[in-house]
C-alpha positions in Angstrom: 113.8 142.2 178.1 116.0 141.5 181.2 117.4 144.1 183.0 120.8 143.7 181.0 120.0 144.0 177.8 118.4 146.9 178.7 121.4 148.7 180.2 123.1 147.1 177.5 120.7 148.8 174.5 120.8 152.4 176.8 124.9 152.0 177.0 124.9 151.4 172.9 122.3 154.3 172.3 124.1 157.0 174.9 127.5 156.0 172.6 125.7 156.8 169.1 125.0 160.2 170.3 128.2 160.7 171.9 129.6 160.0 168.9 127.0 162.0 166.7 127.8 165.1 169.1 132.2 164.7 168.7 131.3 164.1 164.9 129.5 167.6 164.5 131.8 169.5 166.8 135.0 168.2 164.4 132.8 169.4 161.4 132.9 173.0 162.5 137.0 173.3 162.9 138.7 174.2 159.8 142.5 173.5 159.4 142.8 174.7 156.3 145.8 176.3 154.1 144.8 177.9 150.7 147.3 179.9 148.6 146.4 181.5 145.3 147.3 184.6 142.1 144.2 187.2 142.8 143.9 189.3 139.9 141.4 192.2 140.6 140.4 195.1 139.2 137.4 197.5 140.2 136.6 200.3 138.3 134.1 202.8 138.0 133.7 206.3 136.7 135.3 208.0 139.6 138.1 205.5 141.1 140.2 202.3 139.6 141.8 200.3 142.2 143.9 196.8 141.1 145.9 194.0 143.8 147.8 192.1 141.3 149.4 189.3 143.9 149.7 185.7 145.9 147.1 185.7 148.6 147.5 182.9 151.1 144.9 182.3 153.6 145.2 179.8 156.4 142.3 179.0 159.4 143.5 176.9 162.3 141.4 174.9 164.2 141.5 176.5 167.4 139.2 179.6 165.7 142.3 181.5 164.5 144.0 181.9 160.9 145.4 184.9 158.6 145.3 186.5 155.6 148.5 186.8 153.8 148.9 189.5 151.1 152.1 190.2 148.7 151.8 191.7 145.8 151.2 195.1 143.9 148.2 197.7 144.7 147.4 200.4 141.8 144.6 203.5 142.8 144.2 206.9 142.0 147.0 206.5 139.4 149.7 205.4 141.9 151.1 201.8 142.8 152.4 200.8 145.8 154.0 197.2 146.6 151.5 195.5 149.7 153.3 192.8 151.7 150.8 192.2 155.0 149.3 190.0 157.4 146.5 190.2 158.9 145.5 187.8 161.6 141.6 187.0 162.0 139.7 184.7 164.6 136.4 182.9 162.8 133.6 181.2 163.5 131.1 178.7 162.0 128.1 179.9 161.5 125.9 177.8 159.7 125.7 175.7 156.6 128.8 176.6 154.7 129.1 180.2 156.5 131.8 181.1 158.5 132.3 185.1 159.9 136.1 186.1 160.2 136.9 189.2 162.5 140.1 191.1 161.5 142.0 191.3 165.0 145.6 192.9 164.1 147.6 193.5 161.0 151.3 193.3 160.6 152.7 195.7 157.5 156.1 193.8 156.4 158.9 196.1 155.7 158.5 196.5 151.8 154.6 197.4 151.8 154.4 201.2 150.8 150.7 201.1 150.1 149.3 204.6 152.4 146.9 204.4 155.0 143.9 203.8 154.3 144.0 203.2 150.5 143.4 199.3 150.8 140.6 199.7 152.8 139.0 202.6 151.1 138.2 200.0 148.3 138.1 196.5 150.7 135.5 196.2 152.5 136.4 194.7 156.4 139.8 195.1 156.6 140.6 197.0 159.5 140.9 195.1 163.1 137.3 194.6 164.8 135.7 194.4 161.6 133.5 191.5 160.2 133.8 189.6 157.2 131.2 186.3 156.0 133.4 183.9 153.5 131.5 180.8 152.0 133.4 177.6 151.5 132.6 174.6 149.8 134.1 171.5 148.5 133.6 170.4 145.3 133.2 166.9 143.7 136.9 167.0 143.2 138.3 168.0 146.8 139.1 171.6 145.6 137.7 174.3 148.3 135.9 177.2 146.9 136.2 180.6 149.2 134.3 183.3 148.3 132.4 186.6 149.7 128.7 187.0 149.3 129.2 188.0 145.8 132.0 185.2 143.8 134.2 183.4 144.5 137.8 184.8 145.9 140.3 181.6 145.7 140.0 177.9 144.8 142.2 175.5 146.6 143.5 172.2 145.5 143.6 169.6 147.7 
């Protein structure tokens, strides 16, 4: 092998694996946009809690994204309108994982829900806290996001 076809054959192999490396850094950035009707009830014998609304979720690429709730809240026997953001940074983590952080959370003007009753029965809803969403693509495009338990929203695409 001459001396060019070797620097030739090392140029061709350091491109593959530049490639491979910009390939699998694109995979972990989500731009995604995922609206959706959340019906969900929780009971047990001591508390009922209900969110009866359109949730819309949106991750940007740059790590960011947030959680838009609007909608009606029932606890305890009461109901309160919700209307909220709340802004998250997230993370790839590994397969299908991805860890969102809750970092602030705007109440819009009509959301009378009290302090504290959303996150008495959400788990990870207050700033600095940690949530893990799953999300996959099915064989049709749609994107499944779910908690550790079922799935929360599925999104056409």
């Amino acid at each position: 092998m001459t001396k060019t076809s070797l620097v030739i054959v090392l140029l061709l192999n350091l491109g593959i694996v530049l490639l491979a490396l910009l390939w699998h850094r694109q995979e972990d950035k989500l731009a995604l946009n995922c609206h959706g009707y959340l019906s969900f009830n929780d009971s047990n014998q001591r508390s009922q809690f209900s969110f009866e609304g359109l949730v819309v979720m949106q991750f940007s690429p740059d790590g960011s994204g947030s959680i838009n709730l609007n909608g009606n809240i029932a606890a305890a026997g009461d109901s309160w309108p919700v209307s909220r953001q709340e802004s998250f940074s997230w993370r790839h983590t590994q397969g299908h994982f991805y860890d969102i952080a809750i970092v602030s959370i705007e109440r819009f003007g009509h959301d009378r829900v009290p302090d504290g009753v959303l996150e008495k029965y959400v788990a990870g809803l207050m700033p600095g806290q940690k949530r893990q969403l799953k999300i996959e693509k099915t064989a049709d495009n749609a994107l499944i996001l779910s908690n550790f338990y079922s799935p929360l929203l599925v999104c056409a695409t």
